[in-house]
N, C-alpha and C positions, 0 to 999 in steps of 0.2 A: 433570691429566695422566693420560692411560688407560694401566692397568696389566695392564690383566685378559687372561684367557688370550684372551678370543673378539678380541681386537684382535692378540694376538701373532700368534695360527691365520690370521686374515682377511687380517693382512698377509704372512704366510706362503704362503696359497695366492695372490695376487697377486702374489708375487714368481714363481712358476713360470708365468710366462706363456711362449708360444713367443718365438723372436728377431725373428721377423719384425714381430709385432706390436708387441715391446720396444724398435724403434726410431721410432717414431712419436711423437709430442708426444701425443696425444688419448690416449694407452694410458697416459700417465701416472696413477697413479692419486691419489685423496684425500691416502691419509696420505703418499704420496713431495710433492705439494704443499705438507702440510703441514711437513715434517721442512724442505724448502726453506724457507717461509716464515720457520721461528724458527733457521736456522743462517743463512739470507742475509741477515735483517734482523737480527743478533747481529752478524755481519761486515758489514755495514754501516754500522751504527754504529758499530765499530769503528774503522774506518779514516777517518770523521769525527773522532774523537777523536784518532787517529794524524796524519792528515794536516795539521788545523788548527793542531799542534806546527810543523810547515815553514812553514805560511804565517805565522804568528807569531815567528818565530826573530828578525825585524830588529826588532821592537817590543818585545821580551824581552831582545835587547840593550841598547837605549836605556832600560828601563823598570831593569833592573837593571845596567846599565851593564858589560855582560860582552864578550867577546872573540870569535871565531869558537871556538875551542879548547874552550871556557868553552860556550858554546851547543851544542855539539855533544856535549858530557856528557849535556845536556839530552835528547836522543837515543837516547844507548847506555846511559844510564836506562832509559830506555825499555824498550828490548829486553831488559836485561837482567831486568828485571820478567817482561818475558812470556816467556822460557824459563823461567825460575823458574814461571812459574803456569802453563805451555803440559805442562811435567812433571808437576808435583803437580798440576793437573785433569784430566789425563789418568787419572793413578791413581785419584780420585775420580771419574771419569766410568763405569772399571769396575767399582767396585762400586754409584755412588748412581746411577746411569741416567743415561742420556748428556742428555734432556731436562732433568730436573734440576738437572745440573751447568754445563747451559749457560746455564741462568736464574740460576744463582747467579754465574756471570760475568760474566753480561751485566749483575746490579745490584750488584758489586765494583767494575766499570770507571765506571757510572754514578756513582755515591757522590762518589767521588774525581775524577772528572772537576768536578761539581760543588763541591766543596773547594777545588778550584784556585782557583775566583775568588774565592775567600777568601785564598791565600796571600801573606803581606806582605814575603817577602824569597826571594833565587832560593834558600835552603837548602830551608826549607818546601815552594816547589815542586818540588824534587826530590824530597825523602819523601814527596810526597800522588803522583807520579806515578809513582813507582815499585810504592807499592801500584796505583793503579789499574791498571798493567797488568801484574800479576799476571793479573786479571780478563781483561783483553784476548788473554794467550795463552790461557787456558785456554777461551775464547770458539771459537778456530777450532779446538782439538781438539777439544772433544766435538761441536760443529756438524759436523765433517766426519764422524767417526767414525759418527755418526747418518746421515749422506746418503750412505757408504760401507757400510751398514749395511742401511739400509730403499731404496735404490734398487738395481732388476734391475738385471742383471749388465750387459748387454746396453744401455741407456741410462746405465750406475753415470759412466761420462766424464763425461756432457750434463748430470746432477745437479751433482756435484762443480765442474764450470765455473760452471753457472749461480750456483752457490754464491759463489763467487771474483768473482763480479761484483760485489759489494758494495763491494769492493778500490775502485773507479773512483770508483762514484756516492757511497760516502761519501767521496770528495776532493770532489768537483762539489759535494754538499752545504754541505761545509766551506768551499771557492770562493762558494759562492754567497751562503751565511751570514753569512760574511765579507764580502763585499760590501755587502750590507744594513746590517749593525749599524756596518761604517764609516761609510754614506752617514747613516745616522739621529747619530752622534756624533760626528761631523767628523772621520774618523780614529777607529784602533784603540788607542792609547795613552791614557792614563786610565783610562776604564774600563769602555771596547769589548772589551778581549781579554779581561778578564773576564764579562762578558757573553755570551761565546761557548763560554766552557766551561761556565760557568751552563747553557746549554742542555745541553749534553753528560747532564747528569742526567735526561734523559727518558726516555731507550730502558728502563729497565726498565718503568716504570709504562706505556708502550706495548708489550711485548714480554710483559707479563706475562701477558695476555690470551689470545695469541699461545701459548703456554706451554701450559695450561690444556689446549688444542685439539689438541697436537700427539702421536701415539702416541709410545709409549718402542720402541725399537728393539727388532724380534720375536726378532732375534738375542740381545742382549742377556738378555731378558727369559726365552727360553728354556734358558740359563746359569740365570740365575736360580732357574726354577721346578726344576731337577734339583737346587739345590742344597738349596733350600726341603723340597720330596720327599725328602731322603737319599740321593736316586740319583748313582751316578756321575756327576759334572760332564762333559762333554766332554774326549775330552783333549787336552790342545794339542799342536799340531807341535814337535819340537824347535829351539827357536831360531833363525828364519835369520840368524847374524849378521853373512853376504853382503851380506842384501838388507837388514837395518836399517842399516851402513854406506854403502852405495851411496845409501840413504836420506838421509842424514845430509851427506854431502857433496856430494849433489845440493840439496839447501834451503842449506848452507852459502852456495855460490857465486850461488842464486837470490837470498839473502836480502843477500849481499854487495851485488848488481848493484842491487837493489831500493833499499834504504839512502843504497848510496852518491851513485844518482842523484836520487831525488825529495825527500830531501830537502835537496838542495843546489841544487834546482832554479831554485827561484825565488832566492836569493841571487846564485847565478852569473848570472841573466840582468840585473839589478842593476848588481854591481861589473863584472863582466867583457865584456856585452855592452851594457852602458849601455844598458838601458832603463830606462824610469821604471815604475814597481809595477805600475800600472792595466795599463800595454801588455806587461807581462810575464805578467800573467796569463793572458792571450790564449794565450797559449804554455800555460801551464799547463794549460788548457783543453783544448788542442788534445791533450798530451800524455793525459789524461782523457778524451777518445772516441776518442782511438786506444785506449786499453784496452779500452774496452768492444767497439771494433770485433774487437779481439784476443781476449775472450772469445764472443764472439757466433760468431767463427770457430772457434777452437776445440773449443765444445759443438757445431758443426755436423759435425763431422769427425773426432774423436777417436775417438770407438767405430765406424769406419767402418774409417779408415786406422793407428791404433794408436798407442800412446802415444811411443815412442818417435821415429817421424817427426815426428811434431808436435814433440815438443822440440829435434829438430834443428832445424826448418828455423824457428821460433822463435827461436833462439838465433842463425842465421846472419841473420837480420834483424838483428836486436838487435844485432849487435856491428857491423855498417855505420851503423845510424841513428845509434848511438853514438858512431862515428868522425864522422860527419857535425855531430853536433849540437856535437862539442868544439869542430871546426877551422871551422867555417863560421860568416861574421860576417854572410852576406847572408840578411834577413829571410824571403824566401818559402822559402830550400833551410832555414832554421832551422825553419820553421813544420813543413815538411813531414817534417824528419828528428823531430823532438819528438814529430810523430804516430804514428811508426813506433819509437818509444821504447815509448810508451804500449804501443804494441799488443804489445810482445815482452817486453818488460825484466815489463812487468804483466800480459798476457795469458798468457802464458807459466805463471802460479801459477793457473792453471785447471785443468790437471792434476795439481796437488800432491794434493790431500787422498784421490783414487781411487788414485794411483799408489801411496802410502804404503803403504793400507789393502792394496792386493794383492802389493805385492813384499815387504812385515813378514809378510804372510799367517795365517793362522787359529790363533786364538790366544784366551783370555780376557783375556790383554794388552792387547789390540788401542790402546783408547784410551792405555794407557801408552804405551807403544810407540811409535804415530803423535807422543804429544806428545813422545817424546824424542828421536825426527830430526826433527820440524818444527822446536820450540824450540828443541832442543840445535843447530840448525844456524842459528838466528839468531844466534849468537854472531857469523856473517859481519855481522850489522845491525848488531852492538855493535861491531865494528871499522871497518867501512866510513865511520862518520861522522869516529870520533877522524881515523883515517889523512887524510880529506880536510879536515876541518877543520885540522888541523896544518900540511896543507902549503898552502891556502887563502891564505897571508898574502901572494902578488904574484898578481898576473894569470895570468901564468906558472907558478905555483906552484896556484892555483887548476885549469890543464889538466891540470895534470901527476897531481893526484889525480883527479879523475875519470876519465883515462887506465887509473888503475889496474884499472876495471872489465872494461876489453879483454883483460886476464889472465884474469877472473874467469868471461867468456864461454866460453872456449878452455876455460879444466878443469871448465868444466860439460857442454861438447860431450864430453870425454874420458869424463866418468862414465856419460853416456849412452850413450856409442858402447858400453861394454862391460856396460851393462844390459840384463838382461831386458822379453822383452816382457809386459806382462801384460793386455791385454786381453782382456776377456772371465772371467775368472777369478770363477771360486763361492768365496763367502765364507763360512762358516759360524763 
């Protein structure tokens, strides 16, 4: 990992480039590449790890013979993990370097993901996954913090999206993975779903590499060197604690909508719309490039048109595909509303990690900060499963909680509407 002043300086005068030239993909430079590489492939694997939990939920049933209620613990485990490690890495992100901190997440999640297909009873696997995502929040704060960090002002959107892409392709991943290691073991029960977290232990010893290569945030680094010096530190802005709340309850409701849909996806289309696994995945799938088409859109247009239209008209998507995808039993309007799920409900957290970084604003915090309205607002992920799994138990009961995310759309348009814009904003 390069620490040295001539890389802090180097990326420092590349960061003052004009705007004109700072919207162009080819003006990207080296180290804004590299910061992507090892936060998008950290959140990549990530959400392989995340998402593999959903498609595994009906075989964790039968395998430990638990309930909808009971599986959906399994869940808000989860989350609750990575608030817990999305805070405490965040605060170790601002003093041990945001690369650093994110290597060390990315081999906490691996560890334990690996363990899992060791665990002999659903206790065990609650306590190995709970540590491991610790790792996993702390994974997207210091990776964002770094690409909110080391990318101009002026592309800091197109970063932070591309970044959030990882959300998609580690589902796709985990879909495809999944598929595989069914078709080689006839089915994923026995000891297919353990096999599949077995892999989950890779991403560090591939990421490590990746590590190695990537500068430490010039931002950061020059904090650093004033304090190393005895010189005065920077001094921080007085707390916004506006915009860290407006923070907080904008990822609440993101994380709610998030939670409560994908991973109940594939269950619901199961009991409720009676398909069989294979033909359900299709759907899943489809929900999985409509993300990426929602990210793809997104990084095209956010530092253009500004953050806050984008999440409007994101969210007014979102809350029709969602209506559509509850009450519709016919296969092609379902294919198509699940596409436009993807793109909003998941495209939508493309502008999390730049928006954070600019409305928390200038700070030695910073990484704290981002992780305590990112993670402090997945609390919405830790509720969104219990509440649907709970009422999950008729068909009817099944709509009715996923309905609940139609609220969750609405007081997300509310926060927006009376947030600031921040596009464009210097970070120091």
């Amino acid at each position: 990992m390069k620490t040295s002043a001539s890389v802090a300086s180097g990326a420092i005068g590349r960061e003052i480039g004009s705007e004109a030239e700072g919207k162009r993909y080819k003006d990207i430079t080296r180290g804004e590449w590299r910061s992507l590489s090892l936060a998008g492939l950290g959140w990549t694997f990530e959400s392989y790890d995340s998402f593999l939990l959903s498609l595994l939920l009906p075989t964790l049933a039968l395998q430990f013979g638990l309930s909808k209620a009971q599986l959906g613990l399994f869940t808000s485990i989860t989350a609750a993990g990575q608030i817990l490690g999305g805070i405490l890495f965040g605060y170790v992100s601002d003093r041990l370097g945001r690369v650093r901190t994110a290597l060390l997440c990315i081999g906490i999640y691996s560890l334990f993901s690996g363990l899992l297909a060791f665990a002999p009873n659903e206790h065990w696997f609650a306590t190995i996954r709970f540590f491991g995502a610790l790792g996993m929040g702390g994974t997207w704060t210091a990776g964002a913090a770094l690409i909110a960090e080391t990318w101009h002002a002026s592309r800091r959107g197109k970063g932070g999206a591309l970044m959030q892409m990882g959300l998609p392709i580690g589902a796709i991943l985990a879909i495809t993975i999944s598929g595989i290691v069914s078709g080689v073991n006839d089915g994923l029960a026995g000891h297919g779903w353990r096999v599949l977290f077995l892999i989950g232990a890779l991403p560090f010893f591939i990421l490590f590499f990746v590590a190695r290569k990537t500068p430490e945030s010039p931002i950061w680094l020059e904090r650093k060197r004033a304090r190393a010096q005895a010189k005065t530190a920077p001094v921080d802005a007085k707390l916004n604690v506006r915009g860290l709340l407006t923070a907080f309850m904008f990822i609440f409701f993101l994380q709610y909508l998030y939670w409560g849909v994908f991973t109940w996806t594939p269950t619901f289309l199961v009991t409720v719309k009676h398909l069989d696994f294979v033909h359900s995945l299709k759907f899943v799938l489809a929900l999985q490039f409509g993300a990426i088409a929602g990210f793809l859109m997104f990084s095209a247009f956010v530092d253009r048109l500004g953050r806050r239209p984008m999440f409007m008209a994101y969210l007014l998507v979102g809350a029709a595909a969602v209506f559509g995808y509850i009450l519709s039993s016919n296969a092609l309007v379902l294919m198509v509303a699940i596409f436009f799920t993807g793109f909003s409900v998941n495209g939508i957290f493309a502008g999390a990690g730049p928006f954070l970084a600019e409305i928390i604003g200038n700070t030695a915090s910073r990484g704290f900060l981002m992780g305590l309205a990112y993670n402090g607002g997945r609390l919405g992920g830790f509720i969104a499963p219990l509440v649907i799994g709970t009422l999950a138990t008729t068909a009817g009961g099944f709509v009715l909680g996923l309905s609940t995310t139609i609220v969750a759309f609405i007081a997300a348009a509310i926060v927006v509407f009376f947030a600031p814009e921040t596009r464009g904003k210097t970070l120091a």
